[in-house]
Structure formats: structure tokens, C-alpha cells
C-alpha positions as CSV (number, residue, x, y, z in Angstrom):
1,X,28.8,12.8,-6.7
2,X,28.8,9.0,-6.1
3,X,25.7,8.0,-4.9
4,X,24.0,4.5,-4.9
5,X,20.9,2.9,-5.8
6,X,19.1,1.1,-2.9
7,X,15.8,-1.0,-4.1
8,X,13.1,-2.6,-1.8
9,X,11.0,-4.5,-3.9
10,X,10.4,-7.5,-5.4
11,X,12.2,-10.5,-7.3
12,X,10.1,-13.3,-9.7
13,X,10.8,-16.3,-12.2
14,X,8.6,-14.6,-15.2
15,X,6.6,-17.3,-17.0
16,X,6.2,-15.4,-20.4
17,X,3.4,-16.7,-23.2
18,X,3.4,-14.7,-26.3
19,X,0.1,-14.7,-27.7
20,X,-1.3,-13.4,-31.1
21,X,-4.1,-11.2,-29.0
22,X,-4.6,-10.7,-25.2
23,X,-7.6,-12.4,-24.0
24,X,-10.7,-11.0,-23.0
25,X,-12.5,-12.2,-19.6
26,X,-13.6,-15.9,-20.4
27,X,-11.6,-15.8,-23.7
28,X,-9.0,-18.9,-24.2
29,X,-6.4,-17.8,-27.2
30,X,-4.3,-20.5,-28.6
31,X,-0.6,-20.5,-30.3
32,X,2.4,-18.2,-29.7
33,X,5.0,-19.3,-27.7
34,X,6.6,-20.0,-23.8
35,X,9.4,-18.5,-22.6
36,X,11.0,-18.5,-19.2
37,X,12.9,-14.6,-17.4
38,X,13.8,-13.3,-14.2
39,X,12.2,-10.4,-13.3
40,X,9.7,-8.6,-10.4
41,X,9.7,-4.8,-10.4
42,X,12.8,-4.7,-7.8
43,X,14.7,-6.7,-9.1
44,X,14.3,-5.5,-12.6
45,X,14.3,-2.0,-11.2
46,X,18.0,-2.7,-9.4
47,X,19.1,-4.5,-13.0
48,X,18.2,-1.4,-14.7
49,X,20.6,0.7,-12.5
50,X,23.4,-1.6,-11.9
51,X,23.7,-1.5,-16.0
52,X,23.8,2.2,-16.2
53,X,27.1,1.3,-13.7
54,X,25.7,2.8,-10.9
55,X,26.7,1.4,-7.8
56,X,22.8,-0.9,-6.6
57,X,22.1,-2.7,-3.5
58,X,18.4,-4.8,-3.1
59,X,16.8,-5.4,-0.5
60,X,14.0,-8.2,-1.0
61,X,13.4,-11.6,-0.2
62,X,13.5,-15.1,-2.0
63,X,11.6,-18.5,-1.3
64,X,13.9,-21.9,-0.4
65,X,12.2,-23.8,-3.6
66,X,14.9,-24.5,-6.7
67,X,14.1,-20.9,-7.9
68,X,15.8,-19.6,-5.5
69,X,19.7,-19.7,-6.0
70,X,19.2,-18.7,-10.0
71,X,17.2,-16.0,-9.1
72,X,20.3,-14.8,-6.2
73,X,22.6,-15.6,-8.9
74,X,21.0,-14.1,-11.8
75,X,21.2,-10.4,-9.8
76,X,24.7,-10.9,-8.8
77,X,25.6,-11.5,-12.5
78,X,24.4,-8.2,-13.3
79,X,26.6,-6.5,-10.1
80,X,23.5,-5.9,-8.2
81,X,24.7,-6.5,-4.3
82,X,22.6,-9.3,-2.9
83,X,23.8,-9.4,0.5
84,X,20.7,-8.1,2.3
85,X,18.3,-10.7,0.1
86,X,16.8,-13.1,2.7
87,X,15.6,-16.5,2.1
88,X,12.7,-17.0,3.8
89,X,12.0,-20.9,5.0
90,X,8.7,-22.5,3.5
91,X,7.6,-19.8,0.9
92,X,7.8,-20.2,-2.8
93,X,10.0,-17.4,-4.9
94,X,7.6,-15.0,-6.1
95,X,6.2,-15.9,-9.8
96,X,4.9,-13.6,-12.5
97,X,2.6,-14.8,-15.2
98,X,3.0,-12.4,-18.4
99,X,0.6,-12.6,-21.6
100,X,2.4,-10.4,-24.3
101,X,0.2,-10.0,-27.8
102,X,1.6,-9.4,-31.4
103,X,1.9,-5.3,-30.6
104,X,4.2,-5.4,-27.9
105,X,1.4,-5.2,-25.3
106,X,1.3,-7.1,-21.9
107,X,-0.9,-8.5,-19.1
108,X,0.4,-9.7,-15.8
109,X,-1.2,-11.7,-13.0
110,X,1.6,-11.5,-10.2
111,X,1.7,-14.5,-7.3
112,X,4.2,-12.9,-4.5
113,X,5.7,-15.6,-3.0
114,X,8.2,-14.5,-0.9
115,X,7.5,-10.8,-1.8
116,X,4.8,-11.5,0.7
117,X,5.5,-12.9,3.4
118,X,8.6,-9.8,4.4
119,X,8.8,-9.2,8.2
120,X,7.6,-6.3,9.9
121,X,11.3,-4.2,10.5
122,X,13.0,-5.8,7.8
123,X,13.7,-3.0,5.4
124,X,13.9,-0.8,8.7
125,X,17.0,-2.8,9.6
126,X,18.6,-3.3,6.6
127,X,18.7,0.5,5.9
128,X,19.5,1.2,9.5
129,X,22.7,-0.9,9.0
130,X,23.4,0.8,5.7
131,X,24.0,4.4,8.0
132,X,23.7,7.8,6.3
133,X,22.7,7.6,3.1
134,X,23.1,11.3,1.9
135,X,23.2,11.5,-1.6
136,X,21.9,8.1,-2.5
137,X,18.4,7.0,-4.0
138,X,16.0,4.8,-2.7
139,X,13.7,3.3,-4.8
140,X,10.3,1.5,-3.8
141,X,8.0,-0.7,-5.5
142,X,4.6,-2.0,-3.9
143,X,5.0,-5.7,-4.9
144,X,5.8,-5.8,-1.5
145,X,3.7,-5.7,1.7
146,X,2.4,-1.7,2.9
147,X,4.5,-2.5,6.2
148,X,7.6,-3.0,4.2
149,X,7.1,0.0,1.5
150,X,6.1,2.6,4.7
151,X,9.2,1.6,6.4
152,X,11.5,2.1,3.6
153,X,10.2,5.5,3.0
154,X,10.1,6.8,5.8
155,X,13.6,5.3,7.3
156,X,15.3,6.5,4.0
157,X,13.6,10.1,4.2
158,X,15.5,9.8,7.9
159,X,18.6,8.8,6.6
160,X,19.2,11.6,4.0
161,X,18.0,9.6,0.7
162,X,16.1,10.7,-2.1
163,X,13.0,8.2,-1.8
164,X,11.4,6.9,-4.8
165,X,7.4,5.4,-4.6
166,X,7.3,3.7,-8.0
167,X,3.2,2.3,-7.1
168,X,2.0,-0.5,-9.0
169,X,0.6,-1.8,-8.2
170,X,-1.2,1.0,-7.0
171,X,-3.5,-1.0,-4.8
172,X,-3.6,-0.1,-1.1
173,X,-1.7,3.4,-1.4
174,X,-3.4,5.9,0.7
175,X,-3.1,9.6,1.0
176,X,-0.4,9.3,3.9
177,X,2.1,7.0,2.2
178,X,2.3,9.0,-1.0
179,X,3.4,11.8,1.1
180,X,6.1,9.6,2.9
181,X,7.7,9.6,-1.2
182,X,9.9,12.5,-2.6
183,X,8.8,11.5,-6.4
184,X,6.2,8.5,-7.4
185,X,6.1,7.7,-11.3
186,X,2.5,5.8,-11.6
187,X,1.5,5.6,-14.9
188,X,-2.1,6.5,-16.4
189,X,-4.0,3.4,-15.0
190,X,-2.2,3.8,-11.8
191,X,-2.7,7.5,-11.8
192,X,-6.3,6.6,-12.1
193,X,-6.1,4.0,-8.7
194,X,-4.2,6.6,-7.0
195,X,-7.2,8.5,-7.6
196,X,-10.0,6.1,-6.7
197,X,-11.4,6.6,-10.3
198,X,-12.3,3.9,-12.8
199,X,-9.7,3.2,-15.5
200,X,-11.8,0.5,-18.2
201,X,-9.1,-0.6,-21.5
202,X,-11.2,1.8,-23.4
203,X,-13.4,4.8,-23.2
204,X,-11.2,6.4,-19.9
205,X,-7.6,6.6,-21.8
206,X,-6.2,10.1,-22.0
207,X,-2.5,11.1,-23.4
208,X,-3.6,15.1,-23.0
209,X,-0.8,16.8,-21.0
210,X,-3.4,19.2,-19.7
211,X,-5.7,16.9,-18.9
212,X,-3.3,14.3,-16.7
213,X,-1.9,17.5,-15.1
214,X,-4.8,18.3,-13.7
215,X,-6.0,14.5,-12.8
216,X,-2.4,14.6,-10.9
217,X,-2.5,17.8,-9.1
218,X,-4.0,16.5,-6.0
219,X,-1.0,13.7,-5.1
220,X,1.4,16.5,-5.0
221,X,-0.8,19.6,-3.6
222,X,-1.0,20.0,0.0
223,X,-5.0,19.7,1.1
224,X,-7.4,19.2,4.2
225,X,-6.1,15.5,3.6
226,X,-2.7,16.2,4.7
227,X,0.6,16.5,2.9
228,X,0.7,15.7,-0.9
229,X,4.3,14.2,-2.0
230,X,7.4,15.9,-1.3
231,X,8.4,17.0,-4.5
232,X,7.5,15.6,-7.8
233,X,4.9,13.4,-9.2
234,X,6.1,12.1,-12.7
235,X,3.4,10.4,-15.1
236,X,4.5,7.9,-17.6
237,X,2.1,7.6,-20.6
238,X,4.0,5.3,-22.9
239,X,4.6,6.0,-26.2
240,X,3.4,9.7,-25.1
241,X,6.3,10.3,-23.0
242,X,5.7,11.9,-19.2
243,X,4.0,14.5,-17.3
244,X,6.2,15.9,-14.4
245,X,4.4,18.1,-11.6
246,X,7.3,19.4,-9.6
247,X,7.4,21.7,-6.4
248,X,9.1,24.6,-7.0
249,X,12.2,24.7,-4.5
250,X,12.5,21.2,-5.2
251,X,16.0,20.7,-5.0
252,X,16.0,18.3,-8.1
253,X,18.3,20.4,-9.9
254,X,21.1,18.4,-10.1
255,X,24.7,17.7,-8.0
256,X,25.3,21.3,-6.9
257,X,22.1,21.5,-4.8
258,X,22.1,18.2,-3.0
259,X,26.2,18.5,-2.5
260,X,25.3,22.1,-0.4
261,X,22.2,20.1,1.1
262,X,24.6,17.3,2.1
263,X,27.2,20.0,3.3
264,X,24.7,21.9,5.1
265,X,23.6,18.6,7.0
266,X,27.0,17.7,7.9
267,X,28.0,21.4,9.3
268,X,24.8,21.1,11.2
269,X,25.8,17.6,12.6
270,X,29.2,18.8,13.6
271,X,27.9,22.1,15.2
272,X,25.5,19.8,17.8
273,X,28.7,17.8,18.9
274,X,30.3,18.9,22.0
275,X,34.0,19.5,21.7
276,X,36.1,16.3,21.8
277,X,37.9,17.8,24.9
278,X,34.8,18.4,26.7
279,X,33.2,14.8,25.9
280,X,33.4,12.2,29.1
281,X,35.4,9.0,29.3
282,X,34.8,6.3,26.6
283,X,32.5,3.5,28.1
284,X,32.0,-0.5,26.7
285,X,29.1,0.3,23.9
286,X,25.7,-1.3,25.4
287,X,23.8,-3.6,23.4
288,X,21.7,-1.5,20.6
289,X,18.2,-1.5,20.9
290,X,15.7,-2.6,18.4
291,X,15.6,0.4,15.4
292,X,12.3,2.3,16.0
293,X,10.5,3.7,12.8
294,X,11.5,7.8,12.8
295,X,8.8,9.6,12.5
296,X,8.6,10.9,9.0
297,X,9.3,15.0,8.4
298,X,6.0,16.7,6.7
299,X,6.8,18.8,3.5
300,X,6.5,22.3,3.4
301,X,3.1,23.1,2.7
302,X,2.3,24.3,-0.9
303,X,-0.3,25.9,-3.2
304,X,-1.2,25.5,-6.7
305,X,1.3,28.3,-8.0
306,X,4.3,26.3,-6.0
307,X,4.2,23.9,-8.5
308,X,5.6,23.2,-11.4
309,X,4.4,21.1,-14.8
310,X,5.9,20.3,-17.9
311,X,6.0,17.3,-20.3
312,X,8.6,15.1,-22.4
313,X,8.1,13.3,-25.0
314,X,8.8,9.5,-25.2
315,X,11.5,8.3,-28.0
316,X,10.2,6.5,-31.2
317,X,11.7,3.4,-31.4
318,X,10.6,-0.3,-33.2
319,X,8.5,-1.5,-30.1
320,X,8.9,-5.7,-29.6
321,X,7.8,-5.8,-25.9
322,X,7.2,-3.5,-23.8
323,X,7.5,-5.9,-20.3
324,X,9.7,-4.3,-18.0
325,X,10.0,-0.9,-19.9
326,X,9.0,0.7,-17.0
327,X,11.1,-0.6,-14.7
328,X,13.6,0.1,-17.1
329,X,12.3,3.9,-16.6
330,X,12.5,4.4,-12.6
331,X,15.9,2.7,-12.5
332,X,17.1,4.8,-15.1
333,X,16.5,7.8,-13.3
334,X,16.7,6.2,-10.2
335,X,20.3,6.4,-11.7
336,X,20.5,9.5,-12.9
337,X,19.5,11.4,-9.7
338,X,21.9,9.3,-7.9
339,X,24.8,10.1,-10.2
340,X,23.7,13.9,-9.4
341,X,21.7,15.0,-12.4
342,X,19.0,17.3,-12.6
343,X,15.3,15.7,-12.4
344,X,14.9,17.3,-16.1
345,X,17.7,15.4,-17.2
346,X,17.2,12.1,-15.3
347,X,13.6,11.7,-16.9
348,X,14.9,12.9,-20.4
349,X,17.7,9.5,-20.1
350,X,15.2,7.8,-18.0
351,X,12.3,7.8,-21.0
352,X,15.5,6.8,-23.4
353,X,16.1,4.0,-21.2
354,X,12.2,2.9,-21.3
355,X,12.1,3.3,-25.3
356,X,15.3,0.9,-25.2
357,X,13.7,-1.4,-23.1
358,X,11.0,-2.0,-25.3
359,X,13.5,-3.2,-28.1
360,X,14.3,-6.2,-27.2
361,X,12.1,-9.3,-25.9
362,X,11.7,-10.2,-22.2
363,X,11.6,-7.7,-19.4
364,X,15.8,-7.3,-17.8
365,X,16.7,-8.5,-21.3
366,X,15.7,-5.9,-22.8
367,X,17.8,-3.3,-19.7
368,X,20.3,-0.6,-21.2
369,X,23.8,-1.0,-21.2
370,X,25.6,2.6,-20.2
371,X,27.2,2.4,-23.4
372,X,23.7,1.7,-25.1
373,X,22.3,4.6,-23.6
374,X,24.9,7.1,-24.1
375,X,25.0,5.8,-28.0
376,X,21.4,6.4,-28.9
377,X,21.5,10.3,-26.6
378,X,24.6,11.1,-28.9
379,X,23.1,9.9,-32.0
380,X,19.9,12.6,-31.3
């Protein structure tokens, strides 16, 4: 199996001060030092893949300042296909601003730029040019507007992808895009958004399996609020590893399931053709109409005992910065799923991919090779 990795989301210039504390509110710290990335979840995201030599395509859009052409350039260098990045007339390039402290720990005020200012239809076109897209992976961030992230979902879903919803922010994600998602991967402050709860640095933080399993069970459960998502809700917890609720019936159980699905699909296609013979004349092709947004399929509902949980721990490593380790994460096992692996084994190399990440400063700097990867699983 051969599939891609397609990511809507973002792209930023990452203005990075390293800092010997994070502030608090009203707090000014002094020294460290200034350093200068590309980054934005997408783009990071599609980096992440394109170096585990998966085949990635973005979808996003850049400002016409002077950031613009090294921020094109910097995703090409890394094989990431560029051709459906749009530059966008009178808006800035998106622009991160990152506080790391002496433990490897991170704050991040985001301006979007560009990100923002994405046209109604646009990731509905770009997809609907890319066809079928049976067997590939979609993968969604929300540094993008709601309009953009619904219509990637739900045309994807349509088009035979595995969608990803990787939300954070989580800010603005309601009941009814969640279940537009096959798998989301918030992590604990996230999970708590997601859940309309408070989440305070201290006091609210929970690592317990149990405890996040339960908090969780709600995005993927089926309720009086509609459709929970598709099939799995993975939790990332940092140096605690993941929490994975999965449906049972899932279908994330690697290449020999979505190859029958995508065989099925096709046999099914065929049988609704009329014969050739029986088909009338060919006539000149009309002009196509605008793409219209399908309307998305609902999951099969499903109880408490449909679902799966189980946990995985993270991989100890020497932390330097842990920026971009989890966008390192969902385009690892955006990856993985594409190149046909089970969900099991995609978070189990997605999780290495994270650790590695966090390794080596700045946030696609830091990305795993495939051979850096497959190194550190052998040497288990």
C-alpha cells in the first residue's frame, strides 16, 4: 500500500526566545537567547511525513511579504509538494511567537496571517482536484479557519481518506465537527477544551490512564448530542505516553483491512456502471460546476462496550525542546496509517517519533529521519 499524506493546516516564520523560566502573567524574564524556524502545525505536520519518505502534499496558504518564498522553499526542501499553497495578496505569512524555558517546556502566542484569511471552498477544491483518495490520510490542524477544517473533513471522508482532526488549538471545535474526524489526537489541555472544562498549569493535571479514559469517552461515544468521532480518539500526555479509545470494528488494523475496504469500494463502483456497450454516444464535456460540500456519512452508532481503550507509553529520551514534538507525533502516524499499518503500530512509531523530536532544538529541526526512526525501534 502506497498511500499519501495530504495536510490542511498552517505554515509560520517561528520567532523562538529561550528563556531561563516561562513568565507568569505580568512577569518580564530577561536573558536566554533568539533564534529564528519555520514551522506552524501543517507545515511541521507535512515535514514530519515527508521525512518518514512518505509521499505529502499541503494545502495551506502564505502571505506576499519577504517571508513568503523561504517559507515555499523551505517545504519543498524537505519533498513536501507545494503546488496547492496559495499566496494570498495583502496578508502577512503567518508568525508564531515561542517562549521555551531551561526544561524543554514551551509557550506559544500564534498570529495567523495568512492561515486566516483562507477562502471559503478552498480546501474543498483542492481535494476535489486531487480525485479518489482511497487509501491516503488526511490530516487537519485548526490553525486554520472552522470553514476550511469542516470542508477538509468532510470532502476527504467523501473521497475515501482516513481524516485526521489534530485540534489545537482546540478553540471553536464543537460536537458536530469532531464527528466529521475518523481519529483526533488532543492532548490533556485540549482534551480538557474539548470538554468545556477548566484546565489551570496546576491543580487540574492528570497522567492517570483511567482517569483520561473516562474524561475522553464522550468525544468518541455516540449521545443525545449526535455522533461522537468515527473511530478513535488518541490522547497524548507527554512524557506519559497516550490513551487510545478505539471503536471496535474500526478498521485500523492495518493494510489488509483498508486494501478489502478499497476493493470492496471499487467492485461496488464498477457494479453501478452500465455496460460500456449499452452507454450512449460521447458528447463535448460541459463546463463543471462549482464543487458542493458532500454531505458527511454519520458513523455507526455505538455504546460504551463498542469501544475499545488501551495505553502506550512514551520513550525516555534526553528532552532539549519539546516545540513541535507533537506535530512530530500526528505526522508520524499520519505516516504510518498511510503506509498501511495498524493504528497500534502507527502510535507505537508515532510516540518514537515525538520522543525524537524533543532531542534536538527548534520545532521541524528536531523531525525524524526514516532512517532515525527505524535505528532507535531496532535498538529497543
Amino acid at each position: 500500500m502506497s498511500g499519501r499524506v495530504i495536510v490542511v493546516g498552517s505554515v509560520n516564520i517561528d520567532l523562538v526566545a529561550r528563556v531561563p523560566a516561562l513568565p507568569h502573567p505580568g512577569e518580564t524574564v530577561t536573558g536566554g537567547s533568539y533564534e529564528r524556524h519555520h514551522g506552524g502545525k501543517g507545515g511541521n505536520q507535512a515535514v514530519a511525513a515527508a521525512r518518514l519518505r512518505r509521499p505529502t502534499l499541503f494545502i495551506g496558504a502564505l502571505g506576499d511579504d519577504s517571508f513568503e518564498g523561504e517559507a515555499r522553499r523551505a517545504l519543498a526542501s524537505e519533498r513536501v509538494d507545494v503546488s496547492m499553497v496559495a499566496s494570498l495578496p495583502g496578508q502577512p505569512t503567518g508568525m508564531a511567537l515561542i517562549l521555551v524555558d531551561a526544561a524543554g517546556e514551551n509557550e506559544i502566542a500564534v498570529v495567523p496571517g495568512a492561515n486566516g484569511a483562507i477562502e471559503e471552498g478552498y480546501a474543498r477544491d483542492c481535494l476535489g482536484r486531487l480525485g479518489r483518495l482511497a487509501g491516503d490520510v488526511v490530516l487537519v490542524c485548526n490553525e486554520v479557519p472552522l470553514h476550511v477544517v469542516r470542508e477538509a473533513l468532510v470532502c476527504a471522508h467523501a473521497a475515501g481518506a482516513t481524516t485526521i482532526l489534530n485540534p489545537a488549538p482546540a478553540i471553536g471545535i464543537d460536537r458536530a465537527l469532531l464527528s466529521l474526524a475518523d481519529i483526533i489526537t488532543p492532548n490533556r489541555n485540549e482534551l480538557a477544551t474539548l470538554l468545556s472544562t477548566q484546565s489551570h498549569r496546576a491543580g487540574s493535571r492528570t497522567d492517570d490512564a483511567r482517569e483520561v479514559a473516562g474524561r475522553a469517552r464522550p468525544l468518541i461515544e455516540d449521545g443525545a448530542g449526535g455522533p461522537g468521532v468515527r473511530k478513535a480518539v488518541i490522547v497524548t500526555l507527554g512524557a506519559s505516553g497516550v490513551v487510545v479509545l478505539e471503536r471496535e470494528g474500526s478498521g485500523l488494523d492495518g493494510a489488509a483491512a483498508t486494501e478489502a475496504a478499497e476493493a470492496a469500494a471499487e467492485a461496488a463502483a464498477g457494479a453501478a456502471q452500465p455496460p460500456a456497450a449499452a452507454q450512449p454516444p460521447a458528447s463535448p464535456t460541459p463546463a463543471a460546476p462549482a464543487l458542493a460540500s458532500p454531505a458527511p456519512a454519520a458513523p455507526t452508532p455505538a455504546g460504551p462496550a463498542a469501544i475499545r481503550v488501551w495505553e502506550a507509553p512514551a520513550e525516555m529520551v534526553a528532552t532539549i525542546d519539546s516545540t513541535g514534538a507533537g506535530d512530530a507525533f500526528n505526522g508520524a502516524l499520519a505516516a504510518a496509517i498511510a503506509e498501511g499499518r495498524s493504528l497500534a503500530e502507527a502510535v507505537d512509531r508515532a510516540l518514537v517519533a515525538g520522543a525524537l523530536a524533543t532531542t534536538r532544538a527548534g520545532a521541524r529541526e528536531g523531525m525524524a529521519t526514516a532512517q532515525e526512526l527505524e535505528e532507535h525501534l531496532a535498538s529497543r
